[in-house]
C-alpha positions in Angstrom: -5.5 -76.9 -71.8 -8.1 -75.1 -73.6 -9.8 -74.2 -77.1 -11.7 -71.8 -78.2 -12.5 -70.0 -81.4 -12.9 -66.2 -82.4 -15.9 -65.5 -80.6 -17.9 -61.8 -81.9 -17.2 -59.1 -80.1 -17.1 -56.7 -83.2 -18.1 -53.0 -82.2 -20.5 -51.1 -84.0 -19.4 -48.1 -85.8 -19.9 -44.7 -84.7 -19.7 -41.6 -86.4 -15.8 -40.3 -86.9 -16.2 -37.1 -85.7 -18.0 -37.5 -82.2 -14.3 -38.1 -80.3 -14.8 -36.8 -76.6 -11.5 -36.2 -76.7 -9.2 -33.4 -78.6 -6.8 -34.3 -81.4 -6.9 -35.8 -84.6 -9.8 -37.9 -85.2 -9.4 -41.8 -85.8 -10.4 -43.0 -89.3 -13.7 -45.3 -88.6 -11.6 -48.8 -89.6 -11.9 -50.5 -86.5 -11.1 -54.2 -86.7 -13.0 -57.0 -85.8 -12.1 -58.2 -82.1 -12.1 -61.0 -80.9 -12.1 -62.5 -77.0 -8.7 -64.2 -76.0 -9.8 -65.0 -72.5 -13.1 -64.2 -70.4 -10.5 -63.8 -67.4 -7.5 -62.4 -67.2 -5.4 -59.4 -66.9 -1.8 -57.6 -66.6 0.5 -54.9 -65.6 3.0 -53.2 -67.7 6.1 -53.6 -66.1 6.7 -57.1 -67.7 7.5 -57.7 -70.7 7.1 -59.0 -73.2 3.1 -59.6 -72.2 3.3 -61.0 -75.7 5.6 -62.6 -78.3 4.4 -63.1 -81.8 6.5 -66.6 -83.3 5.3 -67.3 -87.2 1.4 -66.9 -87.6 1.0 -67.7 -83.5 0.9 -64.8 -80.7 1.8 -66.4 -77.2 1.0 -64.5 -74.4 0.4 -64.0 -70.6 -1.8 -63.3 -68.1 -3.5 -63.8 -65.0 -6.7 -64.6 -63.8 -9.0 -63.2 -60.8 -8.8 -66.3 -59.2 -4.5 -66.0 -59.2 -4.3 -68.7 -61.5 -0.7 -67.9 -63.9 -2.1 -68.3 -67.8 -0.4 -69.0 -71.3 -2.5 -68.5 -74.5 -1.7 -68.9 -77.6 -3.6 -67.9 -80.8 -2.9 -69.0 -83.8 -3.0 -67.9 -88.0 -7.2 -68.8 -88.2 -7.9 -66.9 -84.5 -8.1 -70.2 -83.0 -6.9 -69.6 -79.1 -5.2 -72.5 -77.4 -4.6 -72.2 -73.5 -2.5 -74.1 -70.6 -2.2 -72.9 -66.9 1.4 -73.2 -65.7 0.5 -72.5 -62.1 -2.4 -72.3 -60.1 -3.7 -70.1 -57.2 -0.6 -68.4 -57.1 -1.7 -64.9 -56.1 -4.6 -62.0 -57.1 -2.7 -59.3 -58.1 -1.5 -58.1 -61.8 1.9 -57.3 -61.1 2.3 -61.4 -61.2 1.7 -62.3 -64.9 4.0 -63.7 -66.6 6.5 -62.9 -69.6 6.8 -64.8 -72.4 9.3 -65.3 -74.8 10.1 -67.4 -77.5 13.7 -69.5 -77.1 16.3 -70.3 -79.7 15.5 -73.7 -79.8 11.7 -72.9 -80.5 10.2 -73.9 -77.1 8.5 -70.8 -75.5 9.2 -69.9 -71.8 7.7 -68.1 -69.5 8.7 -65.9 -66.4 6.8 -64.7 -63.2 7.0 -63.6 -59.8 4.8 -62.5 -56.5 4.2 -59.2 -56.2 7.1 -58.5 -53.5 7.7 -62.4 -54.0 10.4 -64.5 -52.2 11.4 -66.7 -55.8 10.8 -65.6 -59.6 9.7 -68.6 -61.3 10.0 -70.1 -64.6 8.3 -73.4 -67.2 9.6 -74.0 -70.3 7.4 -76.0 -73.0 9.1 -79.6 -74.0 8.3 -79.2 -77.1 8.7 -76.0 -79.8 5.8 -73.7 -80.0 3.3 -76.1 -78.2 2.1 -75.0 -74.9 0.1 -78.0 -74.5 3.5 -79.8 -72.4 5.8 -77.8 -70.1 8.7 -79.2 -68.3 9.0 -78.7 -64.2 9.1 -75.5 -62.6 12.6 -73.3 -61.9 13.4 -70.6 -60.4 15.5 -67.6 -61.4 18.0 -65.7 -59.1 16.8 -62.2 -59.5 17.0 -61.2 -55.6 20.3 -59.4 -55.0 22.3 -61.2 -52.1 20.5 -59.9 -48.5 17.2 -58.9 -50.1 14.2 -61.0 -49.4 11.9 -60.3 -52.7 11.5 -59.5 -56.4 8.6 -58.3 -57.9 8.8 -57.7 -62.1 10.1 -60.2 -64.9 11.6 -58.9 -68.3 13.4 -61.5 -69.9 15.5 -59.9 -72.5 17.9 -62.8 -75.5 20.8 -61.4 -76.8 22.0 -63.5 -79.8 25.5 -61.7 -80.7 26.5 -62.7 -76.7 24.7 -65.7 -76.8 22.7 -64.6 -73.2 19.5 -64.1 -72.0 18.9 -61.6 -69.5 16.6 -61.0 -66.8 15.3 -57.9 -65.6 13.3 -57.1 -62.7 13.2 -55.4 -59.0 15.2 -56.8 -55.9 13.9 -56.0 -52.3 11.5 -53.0 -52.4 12.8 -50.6 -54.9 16.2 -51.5 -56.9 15.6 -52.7 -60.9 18.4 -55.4 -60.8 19.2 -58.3 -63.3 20.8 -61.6 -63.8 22.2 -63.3 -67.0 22.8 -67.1 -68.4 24.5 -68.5 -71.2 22.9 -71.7 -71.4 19.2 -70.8 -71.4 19.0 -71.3 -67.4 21.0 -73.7 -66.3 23.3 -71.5 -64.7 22.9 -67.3 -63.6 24.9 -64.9 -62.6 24.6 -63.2 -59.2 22.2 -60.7 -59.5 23.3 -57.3 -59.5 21.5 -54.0 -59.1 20.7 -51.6 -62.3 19.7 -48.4 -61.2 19.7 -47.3 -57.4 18.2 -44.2 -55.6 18.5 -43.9 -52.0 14.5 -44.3 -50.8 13.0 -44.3 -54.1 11.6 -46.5 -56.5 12.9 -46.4 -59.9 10.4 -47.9 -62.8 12.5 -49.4 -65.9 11.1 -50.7 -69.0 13.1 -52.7 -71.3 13.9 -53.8 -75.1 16.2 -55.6 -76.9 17.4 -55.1 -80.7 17.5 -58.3 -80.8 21.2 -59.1 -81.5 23.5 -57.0 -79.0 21.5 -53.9 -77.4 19.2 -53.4 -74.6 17.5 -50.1 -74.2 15.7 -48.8 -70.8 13.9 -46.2 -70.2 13.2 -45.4 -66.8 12.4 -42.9 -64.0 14.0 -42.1 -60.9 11.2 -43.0 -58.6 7.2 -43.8 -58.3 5.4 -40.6 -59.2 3.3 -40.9 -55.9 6.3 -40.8 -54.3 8.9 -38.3 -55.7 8.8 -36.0 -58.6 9.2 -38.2 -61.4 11.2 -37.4 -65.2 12.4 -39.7 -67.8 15.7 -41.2 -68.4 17.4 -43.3 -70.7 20.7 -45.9 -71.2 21.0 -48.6 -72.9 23.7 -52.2 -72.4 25.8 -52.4 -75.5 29.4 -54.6 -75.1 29.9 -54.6 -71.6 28.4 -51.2 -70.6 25.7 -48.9 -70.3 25.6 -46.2 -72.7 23.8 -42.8 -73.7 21.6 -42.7 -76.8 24.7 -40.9 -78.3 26.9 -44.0 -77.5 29.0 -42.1 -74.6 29.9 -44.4 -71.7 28.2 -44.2 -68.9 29.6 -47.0 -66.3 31.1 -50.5 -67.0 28.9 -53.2 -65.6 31.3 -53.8 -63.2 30.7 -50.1 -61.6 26.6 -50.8 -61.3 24.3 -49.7 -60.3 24.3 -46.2 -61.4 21.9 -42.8 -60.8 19.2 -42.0 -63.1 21.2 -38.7 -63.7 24.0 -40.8 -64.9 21.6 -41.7 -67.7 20.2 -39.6 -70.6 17.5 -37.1 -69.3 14.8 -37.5 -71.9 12.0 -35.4 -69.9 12.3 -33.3 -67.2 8.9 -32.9 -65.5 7.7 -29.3 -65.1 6.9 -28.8 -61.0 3.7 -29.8 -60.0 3.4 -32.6 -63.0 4.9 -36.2 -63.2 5.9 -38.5 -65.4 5.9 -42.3 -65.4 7.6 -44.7 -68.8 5.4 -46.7 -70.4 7.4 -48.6 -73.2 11.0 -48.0 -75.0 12.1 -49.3 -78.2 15.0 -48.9 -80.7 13.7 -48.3 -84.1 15.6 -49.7 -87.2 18.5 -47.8 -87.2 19.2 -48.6 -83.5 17.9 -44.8 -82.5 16.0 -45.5 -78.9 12.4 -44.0 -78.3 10.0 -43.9 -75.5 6.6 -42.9 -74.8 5.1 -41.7 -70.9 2.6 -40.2 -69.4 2.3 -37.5 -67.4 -0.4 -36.2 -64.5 -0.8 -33.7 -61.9 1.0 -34.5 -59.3 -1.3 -36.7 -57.0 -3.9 -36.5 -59.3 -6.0 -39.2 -60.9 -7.1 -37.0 -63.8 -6.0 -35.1 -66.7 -3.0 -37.6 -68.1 -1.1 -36.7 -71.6 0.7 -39.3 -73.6 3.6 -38.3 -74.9 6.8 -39.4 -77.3 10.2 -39.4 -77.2 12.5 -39.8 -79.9 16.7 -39.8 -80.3 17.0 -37.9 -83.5 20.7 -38.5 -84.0 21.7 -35.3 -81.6 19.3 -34.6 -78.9 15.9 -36.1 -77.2 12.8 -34.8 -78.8 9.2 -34.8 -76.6 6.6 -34.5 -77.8 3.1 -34.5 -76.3 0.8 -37.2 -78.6 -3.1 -36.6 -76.8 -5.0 -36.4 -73.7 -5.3 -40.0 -71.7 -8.0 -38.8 -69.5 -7.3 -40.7 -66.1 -6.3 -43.6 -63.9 -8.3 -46.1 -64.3 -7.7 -47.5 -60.9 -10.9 -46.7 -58.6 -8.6 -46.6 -55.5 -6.6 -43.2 -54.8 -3.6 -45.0 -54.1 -2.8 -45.1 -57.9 -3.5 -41.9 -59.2 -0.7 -42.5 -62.0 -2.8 -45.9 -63.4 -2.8 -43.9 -67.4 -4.6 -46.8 -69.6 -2.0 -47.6 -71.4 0.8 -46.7 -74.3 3.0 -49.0 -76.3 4.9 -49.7 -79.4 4.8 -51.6 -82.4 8.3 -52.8 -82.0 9.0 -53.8 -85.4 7.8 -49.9 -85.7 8.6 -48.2 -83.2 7.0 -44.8 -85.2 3.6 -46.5 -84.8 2.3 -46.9 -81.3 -1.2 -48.0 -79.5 -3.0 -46.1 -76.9 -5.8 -46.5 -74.9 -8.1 -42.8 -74.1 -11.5 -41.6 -73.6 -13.8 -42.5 -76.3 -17.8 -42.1 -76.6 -18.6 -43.6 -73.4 -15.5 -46.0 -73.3 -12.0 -45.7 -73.1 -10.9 -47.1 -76.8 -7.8 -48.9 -78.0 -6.5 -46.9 -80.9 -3.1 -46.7 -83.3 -1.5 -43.6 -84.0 1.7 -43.3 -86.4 4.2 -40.4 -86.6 6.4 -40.3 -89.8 8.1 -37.2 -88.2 9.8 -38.6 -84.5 6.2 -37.4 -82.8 5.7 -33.9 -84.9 2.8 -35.2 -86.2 0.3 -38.0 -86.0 -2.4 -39.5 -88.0 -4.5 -42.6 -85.9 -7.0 -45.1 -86.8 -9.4 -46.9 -83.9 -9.1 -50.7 -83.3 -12.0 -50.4 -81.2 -15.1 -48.2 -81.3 -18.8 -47.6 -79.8 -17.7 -50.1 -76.9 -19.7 -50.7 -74.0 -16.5 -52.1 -71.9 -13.2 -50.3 -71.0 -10.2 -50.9 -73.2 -6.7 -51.0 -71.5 -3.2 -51.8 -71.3 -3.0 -52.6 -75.1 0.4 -54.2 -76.3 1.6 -54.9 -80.0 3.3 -59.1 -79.7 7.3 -58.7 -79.7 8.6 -59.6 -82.9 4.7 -59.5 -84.0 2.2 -58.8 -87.0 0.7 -55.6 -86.0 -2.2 -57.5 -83.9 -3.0 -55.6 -81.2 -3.7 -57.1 -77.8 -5.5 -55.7 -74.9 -7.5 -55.8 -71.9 -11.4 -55.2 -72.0 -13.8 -55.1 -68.7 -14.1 -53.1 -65.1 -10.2 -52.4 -63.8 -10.7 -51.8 -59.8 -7.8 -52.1 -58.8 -4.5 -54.6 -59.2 -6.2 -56.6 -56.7 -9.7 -56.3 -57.9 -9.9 -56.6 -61.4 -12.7 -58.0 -64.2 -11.4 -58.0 -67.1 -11.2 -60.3 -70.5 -8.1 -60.4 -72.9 -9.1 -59.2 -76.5 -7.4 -59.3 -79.6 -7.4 -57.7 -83.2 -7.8 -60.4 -85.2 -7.7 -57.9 -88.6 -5.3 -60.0 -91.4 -2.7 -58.1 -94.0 -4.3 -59.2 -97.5 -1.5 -61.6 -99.1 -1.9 -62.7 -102.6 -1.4 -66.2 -103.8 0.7 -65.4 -106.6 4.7 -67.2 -105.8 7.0 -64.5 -105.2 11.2 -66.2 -105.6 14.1 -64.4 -103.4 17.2 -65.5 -104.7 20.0 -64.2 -102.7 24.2 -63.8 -103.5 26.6 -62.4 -101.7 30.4 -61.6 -102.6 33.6 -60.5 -99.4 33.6 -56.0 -99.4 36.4 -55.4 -97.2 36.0 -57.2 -94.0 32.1 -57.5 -94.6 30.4 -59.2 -96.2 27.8 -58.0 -99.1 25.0 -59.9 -99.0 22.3 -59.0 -102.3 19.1 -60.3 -103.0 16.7 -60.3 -106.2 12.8 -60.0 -105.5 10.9 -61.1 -109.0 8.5 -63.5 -110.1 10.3 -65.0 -112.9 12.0 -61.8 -115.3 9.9 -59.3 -113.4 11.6 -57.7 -110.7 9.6 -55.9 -107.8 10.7 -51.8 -107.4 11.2 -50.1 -104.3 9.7 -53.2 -102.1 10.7 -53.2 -98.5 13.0 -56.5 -97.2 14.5 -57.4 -94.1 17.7 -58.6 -93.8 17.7 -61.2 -90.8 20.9 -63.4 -88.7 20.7 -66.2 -86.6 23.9 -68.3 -84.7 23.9 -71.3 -86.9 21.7 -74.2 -85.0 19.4 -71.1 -84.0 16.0 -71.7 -84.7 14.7 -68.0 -84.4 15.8 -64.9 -86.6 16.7 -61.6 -85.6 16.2 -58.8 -87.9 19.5 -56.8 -88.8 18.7 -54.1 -91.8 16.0 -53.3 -94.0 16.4 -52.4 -97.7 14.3 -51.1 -100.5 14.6 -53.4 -104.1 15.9 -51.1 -106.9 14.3 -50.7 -110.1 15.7 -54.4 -111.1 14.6 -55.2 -107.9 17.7 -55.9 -106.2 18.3 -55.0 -102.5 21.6 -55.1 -101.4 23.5 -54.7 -97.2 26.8 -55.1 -96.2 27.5 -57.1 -92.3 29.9 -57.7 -90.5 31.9 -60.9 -91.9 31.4 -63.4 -88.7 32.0 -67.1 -88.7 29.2 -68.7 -87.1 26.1 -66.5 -88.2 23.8 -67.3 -91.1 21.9 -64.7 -92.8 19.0 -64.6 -95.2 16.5 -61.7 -96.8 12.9 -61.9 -95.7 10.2 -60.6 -98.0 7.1 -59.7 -95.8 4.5 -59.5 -98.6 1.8 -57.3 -99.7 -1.2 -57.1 -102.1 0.9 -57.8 -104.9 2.9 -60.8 -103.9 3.1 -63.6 -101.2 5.7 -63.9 -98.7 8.9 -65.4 -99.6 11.9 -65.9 -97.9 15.8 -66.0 -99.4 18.1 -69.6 -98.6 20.3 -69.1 -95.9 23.9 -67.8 -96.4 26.8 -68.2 -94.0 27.4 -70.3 -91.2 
């Protein structure tokens, strides 16, 4: 295990207006980065790459030498680090997923790159990675295949499972399920199946009873490729409109089955970078698409369920792969979301001489964008950057020479910029009175007789001995500053209102109702 403080890698600023790149121009508010790990990098077909858990991110990666890594930085930028296996494998496609497990202890998931086992370490301890119990496996191979490759563990608290995602044999996404954090799993079943192809899935939970995907229907360098969506709600797959697709029972289906969300135009493909439900459960997406066999000209672009229909919307250039082998022409540097915001995502594109990590947010489903640059005037590529699940708004990433994803120097940077907080005491008190067959849960942001207007809350649930939230509903305080959301009446859950903070008052949480 290993320590190691923020180390300076700040960038010096350049002037706003000298992008190399069309579109709006970043405001010059880069944040101070700091260096996670001087080795270490990923792909971005497992997720979550990062989970944010309090003030701590815990994330993956691996290292040039093969060696599977869990870091963990804490509230001061102080990075703590354990290897969970070593001289497993040089390649990217093996780094592990993280998560962080009702009971507090944080997991994490990997796998070979066309691997015979998917493993799996738990820490004995919540939140510490300095002790992990023994290795285990996970069942991810459907019967008569011989490898997996991919991990995406995905909890769902309202069912009380955790699933895991991934790809069986050479091309099928499949999954397998457990209701008692491991100990047992389901035979693993396949997803999404296309005779010869290669379908690429991305995945997301809402964090009580949803799991959205994304996918394609095959590797861009090897069919024409456009976007699809579905998403596992109670037992089935569904549209973005809630129709039923197929029972899990009658998987795996056809991407066609699924939502089209983008249909590439001939002689361009498209391949999905990230998918996430927004707070009204409303999926959305963001891709990139090339020239077909090409290794230049990319666009980033976003998708968005308004309710009736897909919207697409192209978001910037992405210049090219960032692979120097042809094989992967379709390597774009990376998109992804702020999943506690899905309208905010980060990117990574041409800059000065550099590609540079920036944030762009849309308060129109992708109409229109303003951005900001995390990093500027670098003298390193910046990749594959990733927001923690569940996080703060750092932004994670990949600096150094990408070759190839068996060739790689890179480091793992973060964004160490804080949210000012003031130290003023800010009380929630919370009530709650039966509404039909819910439950109306109200809170009351003041500090003493002053309420707090039009203030943002989260409403959050949690099966009762649950250590970890999930977030429900948001509410704005009225002008007593009372926020107010109706739930489902459920024996068994406990709820509370969560006040995030902001330059006028601290952080405070409401007790816990229910249970």
């Amino acid at each position: 295990m290993r320590r190691v403080a923020w180390s300076g890698l700040v960038a010096a600023l350049v002037m706003a207006g000298s992008q190399a790149v069309a579109g709006p121009v970043p405001q010059v508010v880069a944040s101070p980065t700091a260096l996670v790990a001087e080795d270490g990098a990923w792909c971005w077909f497992s997720e979550p790459r990062a989970a944010q858990d309090g003030d701590t991110t815990f994330l993956g990666w691996i290292s040039s030498r093969g060696d599977i890594v869990i870091g963990a930085v804490d509230g001061s930028g102080t990075t703590t680090t354990a290897v969970v296996m070593t001289n497993f494998e040089v390649d990217d496609h093996d780094h592990p997923a993280v998560i962080v497990r009702p009971d507090g202890r944080v997991q994490a998931f990997w796998s070979r790159h066309n691997g015979a086992e998917v493993f799996t370490r738990t820490t004995t301890r919540p939140r510490d990675i300095s002790h992990w119990g023994p290795l285990g496996t996970v069942p991810l191979k459907v019967a008569g295949d011989r490898v997996s490759t991919y991990v995406n563990p995905v909890l769902l608290p309202d069912e009380g499972t955790m699933w895991v995602f991934g790809r069986s044999g050479y091309s099928s996404p499949a999954f397998t399920t457990t209701r008692d954090l491991g100990r047992t799993w389901t035979p693993a079943r396949r997803l999404v199946h296309v005779k010869e192809q290669r379908p690429y899935v991305k995945y997301a939970g809402n964090g009580r009873d949803t799991i959205a995907m994304g996918f394609t229907n095959g590797h861009p360098a090897e069919t024409h490729s456009s976007i699809y969506y579905a998403a596992y709600r109670k037992g089935a797959l569904r549209g973005a409109s809630g129709r039923g697709i197929a029972p899990v029972s009658r998987l795996p289906i056809a991407p066609a089955q699924g939502d089209l969300v983008y249909a590439a135009p001939a002689g361009r493909d498209a391949w999905v970078h990230d998918v996430a439900l927004d707070a009204q459960g409303r999926p959305r997406i963001v891709f990139a698409t090339m020239p077909e066999g090409s290794s230049t000209d990319h666009d980033y672009w976003y998708a968005a369920w308004d309710g009736r229909r897909w919207l697409s919307t192209r978001i910037t250039s992405a210049g090219g792969s960032i692979a120097g082998a042809p094989r992967e022409p379709g390597y774009t540097a990376g998109i992804s979301f702020d999943h506690d915001d899905p309208s905010t995502v980060v990117l990574a594109r041409p800059g000065i001489a550099k590609l540079e990590v920036e944030r762009w947010t849309t308060p129109d489903l992708g109409r229109s964008w303003t951005s900001e640059a995390v990093t500027i005037g670098s003298h390193q590529d910046n990749v594959r950057p990733v927001v923690p699940r569940g996080g703060s708004g750092r932004v994670v990433w990949m600096t150094g020479r990408y070759g190839y994803f068996t060739s790689f120097h890179t480091s793992v940077a973060a964004d160490r910029t804080t949210r000012p907080r003031a130290a003023a005491p800010t009380d929630v008190a919370v009530t709650s009175k039966a509404e039909g067959s819910g439950l109306a849960v109200s809170a009351d942001l003041r500090t003493g007789i002053v309420g707090y207007v039009g203030k943002e809350l989260t409403l959050q649930s949690r099966p009762v001995g649950w250590e970890t939230w999930t977030n429900r509903a948001t509410g704005y305080t009225d002008n007593t500053g009372r926020v107010s959301a109706t739930v489902p009446s459920r024996a068994g859950l406990e709820f509370r209102w969560v006040w995030p903070g902001d330059h006028e008052a601290a952080r405070s949480e409401s007790v816990v109702l229910g249970g």
